[in-house]
C-alpha positions as CSV (number, residue, x, y, z in Angstrom):
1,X,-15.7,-8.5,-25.2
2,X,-17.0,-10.8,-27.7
3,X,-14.4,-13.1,-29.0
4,X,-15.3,-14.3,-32.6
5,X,-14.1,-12.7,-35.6
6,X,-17.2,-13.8,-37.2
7,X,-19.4,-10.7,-35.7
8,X,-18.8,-7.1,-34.5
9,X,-17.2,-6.8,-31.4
10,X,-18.5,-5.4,-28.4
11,X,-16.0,-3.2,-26.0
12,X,-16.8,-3.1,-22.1
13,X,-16.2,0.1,-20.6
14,X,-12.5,0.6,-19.7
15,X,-12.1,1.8,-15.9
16,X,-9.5,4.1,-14.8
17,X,-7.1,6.7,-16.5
18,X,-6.3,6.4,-20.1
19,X,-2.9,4.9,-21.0
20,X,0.3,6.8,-22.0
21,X,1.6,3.7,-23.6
22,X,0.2,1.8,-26.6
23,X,-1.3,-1.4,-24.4
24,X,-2.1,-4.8,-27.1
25,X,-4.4,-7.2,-26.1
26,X,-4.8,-10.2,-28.2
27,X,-8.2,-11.9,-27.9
28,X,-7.9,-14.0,-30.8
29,X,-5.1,-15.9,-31.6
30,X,-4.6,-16.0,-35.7
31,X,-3.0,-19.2,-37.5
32,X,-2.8,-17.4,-40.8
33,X,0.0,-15.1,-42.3
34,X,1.8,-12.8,-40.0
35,X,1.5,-8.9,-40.5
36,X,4.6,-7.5,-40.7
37,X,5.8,-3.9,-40.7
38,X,4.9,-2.0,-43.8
39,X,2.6,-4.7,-44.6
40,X,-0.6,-4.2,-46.9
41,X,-3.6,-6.1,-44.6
42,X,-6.9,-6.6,-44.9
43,X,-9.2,-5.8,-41.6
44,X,-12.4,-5.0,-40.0
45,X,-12.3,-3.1,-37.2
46,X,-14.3,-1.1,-34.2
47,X,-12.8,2.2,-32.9
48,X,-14.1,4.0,-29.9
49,X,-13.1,6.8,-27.9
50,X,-11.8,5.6,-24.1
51,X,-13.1,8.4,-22.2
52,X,-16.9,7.9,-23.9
53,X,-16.9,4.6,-24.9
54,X,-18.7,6.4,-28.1
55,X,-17.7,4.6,-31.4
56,X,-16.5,6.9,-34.2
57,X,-15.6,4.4,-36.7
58,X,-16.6,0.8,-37.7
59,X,-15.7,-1.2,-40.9
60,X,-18.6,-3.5,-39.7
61,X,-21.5,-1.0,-39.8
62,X,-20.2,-0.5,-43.8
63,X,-20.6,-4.3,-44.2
64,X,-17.6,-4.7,-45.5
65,X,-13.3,-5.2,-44.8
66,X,-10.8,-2.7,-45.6
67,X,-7.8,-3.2,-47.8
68,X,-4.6,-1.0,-47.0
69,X,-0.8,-0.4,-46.6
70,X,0.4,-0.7,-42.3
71,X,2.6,2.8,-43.5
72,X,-0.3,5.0,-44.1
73,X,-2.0,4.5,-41.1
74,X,-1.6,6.1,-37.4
75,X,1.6,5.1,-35.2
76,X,-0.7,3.1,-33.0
77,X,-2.1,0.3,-36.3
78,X,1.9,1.2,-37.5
79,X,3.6,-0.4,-33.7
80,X,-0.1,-2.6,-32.8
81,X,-0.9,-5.0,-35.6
82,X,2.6,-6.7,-37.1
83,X,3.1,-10.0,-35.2
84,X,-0.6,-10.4,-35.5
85,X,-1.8,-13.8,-37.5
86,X,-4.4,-13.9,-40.2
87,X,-7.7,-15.1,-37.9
88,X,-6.7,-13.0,-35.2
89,X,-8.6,-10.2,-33.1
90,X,-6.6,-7.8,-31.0
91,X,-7.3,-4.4,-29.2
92,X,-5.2,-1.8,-29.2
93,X,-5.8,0.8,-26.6
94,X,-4.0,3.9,-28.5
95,X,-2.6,7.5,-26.8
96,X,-2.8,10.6,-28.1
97,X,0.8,10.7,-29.4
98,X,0.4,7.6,-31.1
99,X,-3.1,8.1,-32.9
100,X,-4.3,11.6,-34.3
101,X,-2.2,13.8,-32.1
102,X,-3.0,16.6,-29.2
103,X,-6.6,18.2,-28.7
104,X,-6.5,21.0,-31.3
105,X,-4.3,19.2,-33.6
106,X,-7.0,19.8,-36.8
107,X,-8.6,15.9,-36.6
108,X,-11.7,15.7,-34.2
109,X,-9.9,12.6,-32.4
110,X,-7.0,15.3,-31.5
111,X,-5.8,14.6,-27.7
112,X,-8.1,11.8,-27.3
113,X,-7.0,7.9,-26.3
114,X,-8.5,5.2,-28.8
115,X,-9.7,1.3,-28.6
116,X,-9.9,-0.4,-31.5
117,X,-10.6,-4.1,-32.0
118,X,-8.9,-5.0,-35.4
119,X,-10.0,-8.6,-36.6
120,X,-7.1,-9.4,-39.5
121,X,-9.0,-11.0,-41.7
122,X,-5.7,-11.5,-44.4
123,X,-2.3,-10.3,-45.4
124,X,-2.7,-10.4,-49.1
């Protein structure tokens, strides 16, 4: 796990069954503003399936951060990212339930567990 927000992380392999329960892991401790719920925040992130390690999703790869409200994203970002600090890097390791629902649910993540690596960058 690479552990500078200045550079796309990397995610080892997890090992064992996926979890039922939304697990936060922060590697980076911000000192900026705290997210809070509902909050707008500014991020790059990684996401990759936990059973593939196959990445669907990267702000990096688009070279740039991404500007939204907490409230319009999945349970998972919704219950993961307040409490983090500005300058911070956390995974979340996201169920099913908590990210784009059960397999045949209409989104291709449907009934699949999720790690992302969110980097808040700021809480504008």
């Amino acid at each position: 796990m690479t552990d500078s927000t200045n550079s796309k992380p990397e995610i080892d392999m997890p090992e064992g069954p996926a979890p039922t329960t939304l697990e936060i892991v922060d590697i980076v401790e911000g000192t900026g503003a705290e997210a809070t719920p509902g909050a707008t925040v500014e991020v790059h992130y990684l996401g990759v399936e936990y059973e593939t390690g196959e990445e669907f999703d990267s702000s990096w790869n688009r070279g740039e951060t991404i500007t939204f409200p907490l409230n319009g994203l999945i349970a998972g970002w919704q219950e993961g990212i307040p409490g983090m600090k500005a300058g911070g890097r956390r995974k979340l390791t996201i169920p099913p339930h908590l990210a784009y629902g059960p397999a045949g649910s209409g989104h291709f993540l449907g009934g699949k567990t999720l790690i992302f690596v969110i980097d808040l960058v700021e809480v504008p």
